[in-house]
N, C-alpha and C positions, 0 to 999 in steps of 0.2 A: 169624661164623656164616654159613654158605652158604644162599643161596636156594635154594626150591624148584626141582625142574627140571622142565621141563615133559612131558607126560607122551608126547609123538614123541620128544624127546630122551631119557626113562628108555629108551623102547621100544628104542631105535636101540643104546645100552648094552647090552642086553640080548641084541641079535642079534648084537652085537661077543663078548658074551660062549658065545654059543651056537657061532658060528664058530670061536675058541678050540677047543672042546670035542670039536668037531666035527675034529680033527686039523690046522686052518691055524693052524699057529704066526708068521704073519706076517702082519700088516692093516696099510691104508694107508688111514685115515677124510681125506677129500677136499672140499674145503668153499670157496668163495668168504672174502673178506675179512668179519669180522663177524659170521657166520653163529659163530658161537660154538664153534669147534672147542676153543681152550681149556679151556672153562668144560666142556663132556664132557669133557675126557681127565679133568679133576682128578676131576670127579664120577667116573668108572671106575675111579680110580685109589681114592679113599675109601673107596666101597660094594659091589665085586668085589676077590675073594681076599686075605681078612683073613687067610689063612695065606701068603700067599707074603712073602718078599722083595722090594720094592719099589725102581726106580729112578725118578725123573718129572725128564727133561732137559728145559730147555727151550733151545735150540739159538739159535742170533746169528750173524750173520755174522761176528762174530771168535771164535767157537770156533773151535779146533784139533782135530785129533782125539787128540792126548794129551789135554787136558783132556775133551772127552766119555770117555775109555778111564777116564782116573782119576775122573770123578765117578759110570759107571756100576758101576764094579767097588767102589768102598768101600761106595757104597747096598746092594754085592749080596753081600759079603763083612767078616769081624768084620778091622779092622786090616791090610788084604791089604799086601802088600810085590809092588808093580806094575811093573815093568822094562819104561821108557819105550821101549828100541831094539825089543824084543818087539811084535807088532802083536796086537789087539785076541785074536783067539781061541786063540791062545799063552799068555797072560798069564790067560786065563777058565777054558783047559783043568786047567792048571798050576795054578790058584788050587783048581777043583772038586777035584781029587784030594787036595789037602791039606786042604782043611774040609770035603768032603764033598759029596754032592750035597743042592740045594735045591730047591722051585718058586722061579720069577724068574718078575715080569712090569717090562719094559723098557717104558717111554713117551718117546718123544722127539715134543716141540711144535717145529711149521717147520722140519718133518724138508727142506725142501728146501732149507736153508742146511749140509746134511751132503756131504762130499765123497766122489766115487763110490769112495775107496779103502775108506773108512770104511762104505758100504753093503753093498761087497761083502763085507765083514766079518759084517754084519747077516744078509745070506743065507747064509754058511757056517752062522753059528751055528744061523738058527733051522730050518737043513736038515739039520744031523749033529750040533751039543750031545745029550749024554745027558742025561737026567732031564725035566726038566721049564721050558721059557720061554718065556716066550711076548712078542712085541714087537709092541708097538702106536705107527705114527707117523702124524703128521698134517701136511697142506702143503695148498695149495690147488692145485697141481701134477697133473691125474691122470698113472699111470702112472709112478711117481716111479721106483718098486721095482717091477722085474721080476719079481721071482718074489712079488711079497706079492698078496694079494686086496684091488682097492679096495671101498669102501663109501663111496656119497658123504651127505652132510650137507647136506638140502636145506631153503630156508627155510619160514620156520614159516608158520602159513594165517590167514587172517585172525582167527579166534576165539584163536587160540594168543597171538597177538598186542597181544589186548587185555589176555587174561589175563597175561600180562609184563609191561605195563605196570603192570597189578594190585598185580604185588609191589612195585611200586617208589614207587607214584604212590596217596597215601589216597583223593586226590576225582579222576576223571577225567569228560568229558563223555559225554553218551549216543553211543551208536555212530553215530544217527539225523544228529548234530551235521553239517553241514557240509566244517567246518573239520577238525575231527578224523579225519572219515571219509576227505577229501583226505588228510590226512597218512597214515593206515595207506596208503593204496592207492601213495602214493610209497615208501615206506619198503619196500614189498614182500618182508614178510618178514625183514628183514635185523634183528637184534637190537642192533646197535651204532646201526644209528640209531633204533630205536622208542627208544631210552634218552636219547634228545636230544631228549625232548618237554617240552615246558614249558608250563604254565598261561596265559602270557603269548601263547601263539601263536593264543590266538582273537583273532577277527576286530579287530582296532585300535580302541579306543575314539573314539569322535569329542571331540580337544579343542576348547573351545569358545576362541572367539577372543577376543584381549584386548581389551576393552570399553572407552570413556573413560567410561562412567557412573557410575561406581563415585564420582568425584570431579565431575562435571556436575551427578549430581544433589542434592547436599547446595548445590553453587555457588548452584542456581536455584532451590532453599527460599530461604538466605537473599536474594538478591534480591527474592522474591515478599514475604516478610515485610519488607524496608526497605520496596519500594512500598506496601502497606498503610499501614504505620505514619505513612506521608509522608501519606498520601491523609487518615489521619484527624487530622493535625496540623492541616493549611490547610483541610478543609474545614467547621469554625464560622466561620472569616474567612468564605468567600465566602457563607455562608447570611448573616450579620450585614450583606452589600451586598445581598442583595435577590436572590442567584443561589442560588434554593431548589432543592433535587436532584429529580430525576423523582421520585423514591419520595415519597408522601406520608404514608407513618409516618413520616417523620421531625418530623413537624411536631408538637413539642411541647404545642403550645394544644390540642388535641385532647383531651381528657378522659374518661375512662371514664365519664362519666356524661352524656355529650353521646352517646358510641356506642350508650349502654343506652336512650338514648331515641328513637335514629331507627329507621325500622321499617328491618328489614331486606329488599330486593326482591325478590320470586322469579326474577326474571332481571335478568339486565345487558345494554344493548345495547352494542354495539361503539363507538357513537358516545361514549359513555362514556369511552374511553380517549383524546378527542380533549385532545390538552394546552392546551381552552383552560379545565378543571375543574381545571388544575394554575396559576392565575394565582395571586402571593402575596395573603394578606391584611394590608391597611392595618392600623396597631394603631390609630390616632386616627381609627377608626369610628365612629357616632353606638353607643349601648348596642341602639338598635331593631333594626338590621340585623345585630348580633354572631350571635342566635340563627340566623339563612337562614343566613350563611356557614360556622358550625361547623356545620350540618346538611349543605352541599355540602361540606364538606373530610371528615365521615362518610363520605358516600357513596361520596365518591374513596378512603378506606381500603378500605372493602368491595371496592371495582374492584379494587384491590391485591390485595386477601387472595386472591381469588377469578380472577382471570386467569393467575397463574403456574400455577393447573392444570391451564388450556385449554392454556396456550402449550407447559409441558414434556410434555403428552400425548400421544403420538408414536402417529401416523397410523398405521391397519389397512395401508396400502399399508408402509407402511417396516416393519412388522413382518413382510410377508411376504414382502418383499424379503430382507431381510437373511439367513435363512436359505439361500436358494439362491443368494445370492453366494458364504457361505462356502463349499457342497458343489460350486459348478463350481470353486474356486480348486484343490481340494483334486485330486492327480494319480493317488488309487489307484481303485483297482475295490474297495471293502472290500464296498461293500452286493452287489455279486455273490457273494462269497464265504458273506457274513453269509446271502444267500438260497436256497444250496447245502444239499443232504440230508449231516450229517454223517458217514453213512459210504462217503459217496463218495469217489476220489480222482483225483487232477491229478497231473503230472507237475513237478517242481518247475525251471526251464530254468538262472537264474544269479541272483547273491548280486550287490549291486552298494552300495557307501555313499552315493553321490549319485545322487538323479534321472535330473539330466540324463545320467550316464553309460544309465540305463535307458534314456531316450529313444534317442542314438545306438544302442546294443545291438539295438534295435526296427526302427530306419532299416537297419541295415547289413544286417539279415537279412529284411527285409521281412515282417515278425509283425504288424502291425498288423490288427486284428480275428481274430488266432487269440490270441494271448496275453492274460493278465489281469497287475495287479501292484498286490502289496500291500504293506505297511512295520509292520515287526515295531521297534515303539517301546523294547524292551527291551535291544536291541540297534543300534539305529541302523541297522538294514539296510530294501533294496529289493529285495524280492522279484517274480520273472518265474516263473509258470506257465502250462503250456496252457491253452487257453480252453475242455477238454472235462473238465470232471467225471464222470465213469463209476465204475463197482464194480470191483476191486481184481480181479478175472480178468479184464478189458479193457483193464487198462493196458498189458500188448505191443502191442495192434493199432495202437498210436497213436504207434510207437516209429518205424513207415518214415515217418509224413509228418515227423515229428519231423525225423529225422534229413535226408530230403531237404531241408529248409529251413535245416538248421544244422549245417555241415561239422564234423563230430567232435564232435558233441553227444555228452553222457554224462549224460542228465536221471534226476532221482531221485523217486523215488515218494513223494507225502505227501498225507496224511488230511485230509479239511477239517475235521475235529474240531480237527485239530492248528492248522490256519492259522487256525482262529476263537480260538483259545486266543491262539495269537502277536498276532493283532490288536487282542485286549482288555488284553492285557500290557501295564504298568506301565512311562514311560518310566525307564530306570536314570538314579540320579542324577547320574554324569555326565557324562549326553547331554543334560540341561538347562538 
């Protein structure tokens, strides 16, 4: 099934066919490599003059001009009997008077692999054949054929462009894209390369580098679990010599009913945690002095229970610290942007995957305090724009300092709606 064709290329058919009409029984469509001259003649040849007789050569550098003579005269005649020594409009004259006259339209594709005996051929005919023919060739040659009228086949326009990919291509990216937008502007039109686009050519995923953790960290669980398991092997030996641990829960003789009886203090002083309330106790104690010493080693639980939530309490200074370590470490301007009027716009300057490429990019053109840059986490990129937000009819004025600063800039126009979007986006999974 043939694609649609696009609607410069229907039109262009159309004025082929109108010139026909028009008494020039001889066109020469003229077209650069790609530019799809093929893909018209067939279309012309399909959907113009479903009454005539049809020839559609496509011509090589090893045709002969017997072989073009015998593949256009069978197209154009029922079983013809073609006498090779005869030249081309000998053998067409001779042919007409015995089957009659017909419409013919003749197509020759890379008509500039035709040899000039064989053209001159092509001008007799389509200057003194009776009845009706009409000869349509194509080369990328102008001026192939002298006596034919060119029409040249020019590339297609940016919107033409996408829509061809259209046919081809179910998901493409927005126009707005980058990467994509680079590629139409190279491709300028030419139809044989927009068909060389692939999904694959956005911007290169960032692979993440080979890790030794994957196997480190299962290594240094078990480690962590032998050392425990050792620690609670040997240590009832050392409590049984009299080497009692700082912690004094551990101290079994302590009894739930010794705790429910000592009052509990409304404060602790510090001198409290001095390790001389952590001395062991003697078991061959008189019974008088058992009750004072489970009421100190009480106390000493309470120190316990109640110091690890002064100790892990973490100072008003380190909590406001800590924040503004991370926002200087961090390289973008995001909260300039996040404090921008939505429908303002910036100028967008360069795409870049690492930072430090941003920094040089900065140095070499000396942007520092005109530029802003922010990092679109869905994509792994670092974004460079001017440091001037304005309304969308002010963005020319800011294209000369642009450009004075930055030899062969081609900066692009984007919405701070858009760049507040990009910097809330979701890192893709894997850029992780």
């Amino acid at each position: 099934m043939q694609s649609p064709i696009l609607p410069s290329r229907a039109a262009l058919a159309k004025r082929i066919a109108l010139q026909f009409s028009y008494g020039q029984n001889l066109i020469h469509l003229v077209g650069g490599s790609g530019l799809g001259k093929s893909y018209l003649l067939e279309h012309f040849v399909t959907d113009h003059y479903e009454s005539f007789y049809k020839a559609y050569i496509q011509v090589t550098a090893h045709s002969s001009d017997d072989q073009l003579q015998t593949q256009v005269l069978e197209h154009s005649f029922a079983s013809p009997l073609i006498d090779l020594a005869l030249p081309l409009r000998e053998n067409f004259l001779r042919l007409l008077e015995e089957q009659g006259e017909r419409p013919l339209l003749w197509v020759f594709d890379n008509a500039k692999q035709l040899s000039e005996e064989f053209i001159a051929e092509l001008h007799y005919l389509a200057r003194s054949a009776p009845g009706t023919l009409y000869i349509l060739c194509a080369s990328s040659q102008a001026g192939l054929l002298s006596e034919a009228i060119d029409i040249h086949l020019e590339p297609l326009s940016g919107h033409e462009s996408e829509r061809l990919l259209g046919y081809f291509y179910g998901q493409l990216p927005r126009p707005e894209d980058p990467v994509f937008a680079e590629f139409l502007r190279q491709c300028s039109g030419n139809p044989a390369l927009l068909l060389q686009w692939q999904n694959e050519q956005q911007m290169p995923t960032q692979t993440p580098k080979t890790s030794l953790w994957w196997w480190l960290a299962p290594a240094i669980g078990v480690v962590l679990i032998l050392a425990l398991g050792l620690g609670y092997r040997y240590w009832p030996s050392a409590a049984s010599e009299g080497e009692q641990p700082a912690e004094v829960l551990a101290d079994s003789r302590v009894s739930t009913a010794v705790l429910a009886s000592t009052p509990l203090p409304h404060t602790v002083s510090a001198d409290l945690a001095e390790p001389e309330l952590e001395a062991p106790v003697e078991v061959d104690e008189p019974p008088s002095d058992k009750h004072s010493t489970e009421s100190t080693n009480a106390a000493a639980v309470l120190l316990a229970l109640e110091s690890p939530e002064a100790l892990n309490t973490p100072k008003s200074e380190d909590l406001d610290a800590e924040p503004q370590a991370t926002e200087t470490e961090l390289p973008f301007d995001h909260q300039w942007y996040l404090a921008q009027d939505e429908q303002l716009w910036v100028w967008q300057l360069t795409i870049m995957s690492q930072p430090q490429q941003i920094e040089a990019y900065i140095r070499q053109h000396q942007l520092i305090d005109e530029v802003h840059h922010y990092y679109r986490a869905d994509k792994g990129w670092h974004i460079v724009t001017w440091a001037q937000a304005v309304p969308k009819e002010q963005l020319d004025q800011q294209l000369r300092a642009i450009r004075a600063k930055i030899d062969g800039a081609q900066p692009y126009g984007k919405q701070i709606a858009k760049i507040k979007a990009e910097i809330n986006s979701p890192q893709a999974p894997e850029l992780r």
